[in-house]
C-alpha positions in Angstrom: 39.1 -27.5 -7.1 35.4 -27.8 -5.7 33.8 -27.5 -2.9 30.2 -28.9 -3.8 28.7 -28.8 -0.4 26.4 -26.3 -0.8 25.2 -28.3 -3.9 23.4 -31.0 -2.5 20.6 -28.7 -1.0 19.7 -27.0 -4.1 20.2 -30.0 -7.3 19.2 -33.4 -8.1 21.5 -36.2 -8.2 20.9 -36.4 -12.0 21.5 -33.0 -12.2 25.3 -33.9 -11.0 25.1 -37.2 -13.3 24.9 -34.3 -15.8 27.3 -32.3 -14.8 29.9 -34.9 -14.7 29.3 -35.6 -17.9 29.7 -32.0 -19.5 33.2 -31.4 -17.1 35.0 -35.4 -18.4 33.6 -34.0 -22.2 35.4 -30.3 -21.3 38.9 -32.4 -19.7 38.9 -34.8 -22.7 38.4 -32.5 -25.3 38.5 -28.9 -24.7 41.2 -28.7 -22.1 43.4 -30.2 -24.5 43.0 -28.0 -27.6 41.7 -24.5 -26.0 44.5 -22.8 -27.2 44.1 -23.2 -30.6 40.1 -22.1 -30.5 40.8 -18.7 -31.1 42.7 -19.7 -34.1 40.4 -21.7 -35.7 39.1 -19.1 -38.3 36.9 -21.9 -40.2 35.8 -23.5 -37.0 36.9 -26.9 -37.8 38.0 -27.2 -34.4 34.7 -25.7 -32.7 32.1 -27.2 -34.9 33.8 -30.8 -33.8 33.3 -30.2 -30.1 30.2 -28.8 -30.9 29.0 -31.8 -32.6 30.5 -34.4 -29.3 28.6 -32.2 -27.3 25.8 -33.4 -29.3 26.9 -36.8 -29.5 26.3 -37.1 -25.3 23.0 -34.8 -25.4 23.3 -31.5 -25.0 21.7 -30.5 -27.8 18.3 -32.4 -27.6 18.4 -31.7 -24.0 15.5 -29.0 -23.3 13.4 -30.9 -26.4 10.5 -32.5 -25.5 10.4 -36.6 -25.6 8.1 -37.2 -28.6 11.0 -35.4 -30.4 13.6 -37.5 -29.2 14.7 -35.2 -26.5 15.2 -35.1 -22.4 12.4 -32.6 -21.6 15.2 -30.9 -19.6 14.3 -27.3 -19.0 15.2 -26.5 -15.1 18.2 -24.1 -15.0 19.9 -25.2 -12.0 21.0 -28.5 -14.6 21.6 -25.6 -16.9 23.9 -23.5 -14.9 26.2 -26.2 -13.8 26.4 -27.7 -16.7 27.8 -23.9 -18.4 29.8 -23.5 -15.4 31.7 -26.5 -16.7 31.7 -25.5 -20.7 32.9 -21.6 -20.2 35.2 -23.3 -17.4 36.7 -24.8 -20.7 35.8 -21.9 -23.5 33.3 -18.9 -23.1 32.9 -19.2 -26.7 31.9 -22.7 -26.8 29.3 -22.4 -23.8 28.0 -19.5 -25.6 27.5 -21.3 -28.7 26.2 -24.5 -27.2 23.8 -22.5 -25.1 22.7 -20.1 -28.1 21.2 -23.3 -29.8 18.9 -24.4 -26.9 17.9 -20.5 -25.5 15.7 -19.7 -28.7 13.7 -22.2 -28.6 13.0 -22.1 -25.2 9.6 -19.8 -25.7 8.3 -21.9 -27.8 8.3 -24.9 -25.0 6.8 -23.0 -23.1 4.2 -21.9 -25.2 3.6 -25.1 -26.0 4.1 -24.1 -29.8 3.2 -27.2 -31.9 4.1 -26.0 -35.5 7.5 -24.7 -34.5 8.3 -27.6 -32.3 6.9 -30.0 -35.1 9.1 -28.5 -37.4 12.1 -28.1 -35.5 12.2 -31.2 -33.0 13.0 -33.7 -35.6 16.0 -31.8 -36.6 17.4 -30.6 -33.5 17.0 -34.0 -31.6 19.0 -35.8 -34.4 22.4 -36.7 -34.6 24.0 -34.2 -36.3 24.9 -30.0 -35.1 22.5 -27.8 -35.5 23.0 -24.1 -34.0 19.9 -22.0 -33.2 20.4 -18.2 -32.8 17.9 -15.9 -31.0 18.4 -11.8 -32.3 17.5 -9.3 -30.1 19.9 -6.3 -30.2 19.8 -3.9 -32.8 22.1 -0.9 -34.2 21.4 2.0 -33.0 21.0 5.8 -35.1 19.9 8.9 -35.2 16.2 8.4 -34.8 16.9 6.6 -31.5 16.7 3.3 -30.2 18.3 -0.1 -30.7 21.7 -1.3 -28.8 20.5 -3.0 -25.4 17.1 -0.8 -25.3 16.0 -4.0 -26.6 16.8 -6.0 -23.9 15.2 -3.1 -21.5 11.5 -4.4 -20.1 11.2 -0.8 -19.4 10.7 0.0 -22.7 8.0 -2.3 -22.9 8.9 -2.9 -26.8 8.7 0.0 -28.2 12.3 0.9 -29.0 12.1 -2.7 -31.9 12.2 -1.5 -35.1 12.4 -4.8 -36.5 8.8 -4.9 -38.1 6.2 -8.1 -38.9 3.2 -7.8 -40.4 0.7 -10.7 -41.2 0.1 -10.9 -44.7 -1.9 -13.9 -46.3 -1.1 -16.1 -43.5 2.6 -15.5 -43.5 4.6 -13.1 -41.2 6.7 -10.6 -43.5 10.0 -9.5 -41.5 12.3 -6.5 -42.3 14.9 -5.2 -39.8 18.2 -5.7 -38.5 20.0 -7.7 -35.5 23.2 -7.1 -34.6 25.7 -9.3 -32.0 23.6 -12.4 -32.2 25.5 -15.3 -31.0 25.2 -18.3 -33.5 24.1 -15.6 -36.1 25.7 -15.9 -40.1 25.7 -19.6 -39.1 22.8 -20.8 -37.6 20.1 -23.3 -38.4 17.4 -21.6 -37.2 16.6 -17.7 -35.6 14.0 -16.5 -33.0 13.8 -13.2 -34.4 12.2 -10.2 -31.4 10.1 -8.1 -33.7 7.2 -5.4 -33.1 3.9 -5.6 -35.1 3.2 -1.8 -34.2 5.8 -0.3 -31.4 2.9 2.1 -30.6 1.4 -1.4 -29.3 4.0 -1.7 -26.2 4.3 -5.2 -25.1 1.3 -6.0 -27.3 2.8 -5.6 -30.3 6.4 -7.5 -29.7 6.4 -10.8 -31.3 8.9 -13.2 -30.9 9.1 -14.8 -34.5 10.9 -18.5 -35.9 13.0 -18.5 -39.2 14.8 -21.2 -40.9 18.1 -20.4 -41.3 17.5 -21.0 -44.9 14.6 -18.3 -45.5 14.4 -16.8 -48.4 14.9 -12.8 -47.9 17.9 -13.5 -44.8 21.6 -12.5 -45.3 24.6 -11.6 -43.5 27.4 -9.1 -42.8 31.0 -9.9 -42.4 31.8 -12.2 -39.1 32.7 -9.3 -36.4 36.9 -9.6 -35.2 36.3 -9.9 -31.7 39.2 -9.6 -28.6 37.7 -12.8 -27.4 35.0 -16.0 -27.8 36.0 -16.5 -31.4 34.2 -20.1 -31.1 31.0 -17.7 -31.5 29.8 -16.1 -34.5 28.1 -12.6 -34.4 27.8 -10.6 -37.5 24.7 -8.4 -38.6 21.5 -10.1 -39.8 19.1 -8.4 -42.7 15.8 -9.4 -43.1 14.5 -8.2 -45.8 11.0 -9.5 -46.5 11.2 -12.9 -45.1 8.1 -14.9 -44.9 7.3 -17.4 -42.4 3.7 -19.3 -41.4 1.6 -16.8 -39.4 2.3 -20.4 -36.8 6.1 -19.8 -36.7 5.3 -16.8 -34.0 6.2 -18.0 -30.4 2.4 -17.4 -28.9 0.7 -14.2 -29.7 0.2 -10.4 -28.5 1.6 -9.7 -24.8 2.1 -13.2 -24.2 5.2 -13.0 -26.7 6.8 -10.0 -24.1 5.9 -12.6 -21.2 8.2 -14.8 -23.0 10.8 -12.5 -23.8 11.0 -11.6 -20.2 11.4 -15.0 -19.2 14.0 -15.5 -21.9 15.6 -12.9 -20.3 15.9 -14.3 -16.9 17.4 -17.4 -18.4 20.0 -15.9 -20.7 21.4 -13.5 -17.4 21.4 -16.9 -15.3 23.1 -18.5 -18.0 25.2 -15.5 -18.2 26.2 -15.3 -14.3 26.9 -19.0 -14.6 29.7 -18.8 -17.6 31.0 -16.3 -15.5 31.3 -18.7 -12.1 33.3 -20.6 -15.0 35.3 -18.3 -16.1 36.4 -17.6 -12.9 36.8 -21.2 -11.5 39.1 -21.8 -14.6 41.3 -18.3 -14.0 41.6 -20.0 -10.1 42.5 -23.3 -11.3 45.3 -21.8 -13.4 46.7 -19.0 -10.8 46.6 -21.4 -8.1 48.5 -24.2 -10.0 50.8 -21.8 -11.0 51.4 -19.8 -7.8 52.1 -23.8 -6.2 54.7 -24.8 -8.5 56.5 -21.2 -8.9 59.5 -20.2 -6.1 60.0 -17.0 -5.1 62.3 -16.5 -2.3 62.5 -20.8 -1.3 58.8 -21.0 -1.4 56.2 -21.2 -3.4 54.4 -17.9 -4.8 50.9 -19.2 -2.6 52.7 -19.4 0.4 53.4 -15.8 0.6 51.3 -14.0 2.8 50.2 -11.2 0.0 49.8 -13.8 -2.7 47.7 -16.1 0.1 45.4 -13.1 0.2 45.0 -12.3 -3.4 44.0 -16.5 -3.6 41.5 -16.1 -1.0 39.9 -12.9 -2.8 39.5 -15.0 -5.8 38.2 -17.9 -3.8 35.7 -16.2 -1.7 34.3 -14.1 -5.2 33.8 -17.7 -6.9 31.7 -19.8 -4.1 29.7 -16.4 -3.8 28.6 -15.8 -6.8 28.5 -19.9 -7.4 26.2 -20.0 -4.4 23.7 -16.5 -5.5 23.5 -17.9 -8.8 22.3 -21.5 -8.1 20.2 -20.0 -5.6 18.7 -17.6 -8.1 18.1 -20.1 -10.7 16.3 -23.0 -7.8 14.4 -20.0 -7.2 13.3 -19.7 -11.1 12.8 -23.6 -11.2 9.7 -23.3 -8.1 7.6 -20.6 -8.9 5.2 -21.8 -6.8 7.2 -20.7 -3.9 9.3 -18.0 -5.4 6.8 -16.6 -8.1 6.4 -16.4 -11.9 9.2 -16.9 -13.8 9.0 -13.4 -16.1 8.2 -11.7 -12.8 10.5 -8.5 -12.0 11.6 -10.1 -8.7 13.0 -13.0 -11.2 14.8 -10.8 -13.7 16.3 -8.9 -10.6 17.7 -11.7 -9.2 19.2 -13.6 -12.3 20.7 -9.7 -12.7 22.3 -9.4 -9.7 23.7 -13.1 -10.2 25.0 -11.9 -13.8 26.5 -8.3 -12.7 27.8 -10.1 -9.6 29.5 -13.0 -11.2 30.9 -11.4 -14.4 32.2 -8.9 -12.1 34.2 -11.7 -10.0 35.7 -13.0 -13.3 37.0 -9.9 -14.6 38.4 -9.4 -10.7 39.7 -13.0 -10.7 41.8 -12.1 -14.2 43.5 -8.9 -13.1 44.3 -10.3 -9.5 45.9 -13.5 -11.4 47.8 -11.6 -12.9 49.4 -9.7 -10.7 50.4 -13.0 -9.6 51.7 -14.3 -12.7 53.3 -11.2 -14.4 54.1 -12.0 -17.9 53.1 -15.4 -17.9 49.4 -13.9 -17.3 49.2 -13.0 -21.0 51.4 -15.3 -22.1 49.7 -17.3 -24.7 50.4 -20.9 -24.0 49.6 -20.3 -19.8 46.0 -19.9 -20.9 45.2 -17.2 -18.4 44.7 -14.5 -21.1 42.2 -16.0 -22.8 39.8 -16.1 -19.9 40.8 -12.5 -19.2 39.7 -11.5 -23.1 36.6 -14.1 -22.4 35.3 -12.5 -19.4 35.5 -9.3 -20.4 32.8 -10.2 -23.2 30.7 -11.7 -20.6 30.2 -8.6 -18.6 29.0 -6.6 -21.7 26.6 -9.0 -23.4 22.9 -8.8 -22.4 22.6 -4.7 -22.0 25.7 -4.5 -20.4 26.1 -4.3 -16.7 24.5 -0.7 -16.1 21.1 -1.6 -17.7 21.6 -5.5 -15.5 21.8 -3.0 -12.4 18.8 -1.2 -13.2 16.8 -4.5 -13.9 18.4 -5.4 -10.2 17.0 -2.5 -8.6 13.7 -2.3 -10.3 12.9 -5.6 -8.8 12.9 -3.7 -4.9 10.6 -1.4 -7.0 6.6 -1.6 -6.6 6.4 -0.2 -10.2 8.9 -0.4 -13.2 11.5 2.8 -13.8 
């Protein structure tokens, strides 16, 4: 059930021509077979849908035209077009989105050797699954974990080094949680040349999923979004043309700022998805169950539960398109990497993953055991949403980059 009203003043009708195409794609096939996602250990299952979502598009999407692509990088598009996928499955969304968000800096930066050597096969026919590795473990010497994905830091907690050796960057670290990672076709790797550098030194670098010098750990067992793969990366001297960088020293952190912003607006709108499909499923339920000669909805308590459900979802629906029309014109609304920008795709993704962890536990008050029942789906968005919520620093450190944005200095 949608209300798109509020829709019409913020997107483009061929953003909604778009739209409707990613939520037939999600009723045809995903609606169908979601239950058996989580069980598909080889990703048969997942790598099909994957591949029809590249069949319509979605894959070549953000690519420029010379490479065959739609030149499609607005995220308003973007975010109803997720709303629809984790509306379906978190862990396809995820994965789908994974494969365009890496190679977003290098669009921007207008990158000609990575897009040259990427575009052709990204924009082709068959899957290809991008990965972009950020988070690191952390130890006893400090660092890695979300401090990352903290502008704060300015960098300097990477200890994912590059150094330019014969005209070849030579990486050695280790990322951890990646989506897409053990399986992907190509990484955008968040290094540091020298931490002592700040945001001059952190480079944002391209390998081929093929490199010489990359290897994996074991898939991690997760309690939900089993259609995406994280397991620990190793780098251990893998070389790449010096080219295969995004840009160069601090525009690189301007970049991963920006990055940023998208991947919490991305975030927020999985989340508006989540939710929608936990309201879809409570409210069909609540309309055909009888308790006491009438249905569950009708009840005056379970009425009020609904409407708590209802109003979280057109809320955060309504703050994150808002926040993500607001990225789209920075020439009303400011740069895109500003800290006004990553404060309001923060609030949009502690906000909305908020409402669908909310949404879960009120449905299931509502639907007692059939809540985590198996076959009445709800579960699954309750695992699902969970995982939204901590992903990207967590919600704690997405507060902080909230507030710093009413800041006139960083924390």
């Amino acid at each position: 059930m949608y209300r798109d009203d509020i829709l019409r003043e913020l997107v483009e009708e061929e953003d909604l021509i778009f739209r409707e195409a990613i939520r037939a794609y999600v009723e045809a096939e995903i609606m169908p077979v979601r239950h058996l996602i989580d069980d598909d250990e080889e990703h048969v299952l997942v790598r099909r849908i994957l591949q029809g979502l590249t069949d319509i598009g979605f894959q070549a999407s953000i690519w420029p035209e010379k490479y065959g692509g739609a030149g499609l990088t607005r995220m308003v598009p973007f975010c109803l077009c997720l709303e629809e996928l984790a509306r379906g499955d978190g862990g396809i969304a995820v994965a789908a989105a994974c494969s365009l968000w890496p190679f977003m800096p290098a669009i921007w930066a207008q990158n000609q050797v990575v897009l040259d050597r990427f575009g052709p096969e990204f924009c082709g026919k068959e899957l290809k699954l991008g990965c972009f590795a950020m988070t690191e473990p952390g130890g006893a010497s400090g660092g890695g974990g979300c401090d990352i994905e903290n502008p704060a830091l300015e960098g300097r907690m990477i200890r994912t080094r590059a150094r330019l050796e014969g005209g070849e960057w030579v990486i050695n670290g280790q990322k951890m949680w990646a989506s897409n990672s053990g399986v992907a076709d190509a990484y955008l790797i968040v290094c540091s040349t020298d931490p002592e550098l700040g945001e001059e030194g952190i480079a944002l670098i391209y390998v081929p999923g093929n490199a010489e010098g990359l290897s994996f750990g074991p898939f991690e067992r997760k309690a939900g979004m089993q259609a995406d793969r994280n397991c620990a990366i190793y780098l251990d001297n893998v070389r790449v043309p010096e080219g295969f960088r995004a840009a160069g020293p601090g525009e690189d952190a301007r970049l991963f700022r920006r990055n940023l912003v998208v991947g919490r607006l991305g975030s927020a709108a999985m989340s508006v998805g989540n939710a929608q499909g936990i309201f879809e499923t409570v409210l069909k339920f609540t309309g055909e169950r009888v308790v006491a000669g009438r249905p569950i909805r009708e009840h005056s308590v379970a009425a009020c539960i609904l409407a708590d459900i209802a109003i979280g979802i057109e809320t955060a629906r309504a703050f994150t398109l808002q926040a993500a029309y607001k990225y789209d014109h920075p020439e009303i609304y400011g740069p895109p990497d500003s800290d006004l920008n990553l404060s309001r795709a923060s609030i949009a993704k502690v906000y909305a993953s908020e409402v669908a962890v909310m949404a879960a536990n009120r449905a299931m008050e509502l639907m007692g055991s059939y809540g985590y029942a198996h076959d009445y789906h709800l579960e699954k968005y309750w695992r699902d949403g969970k995982i939204m919520q901590l992903w990207l620093g967590g919600a704690q450190l997405g507060r902080l980059d909230a507030i710093r944005g009413y800041y006139p200095h960083r924390l």
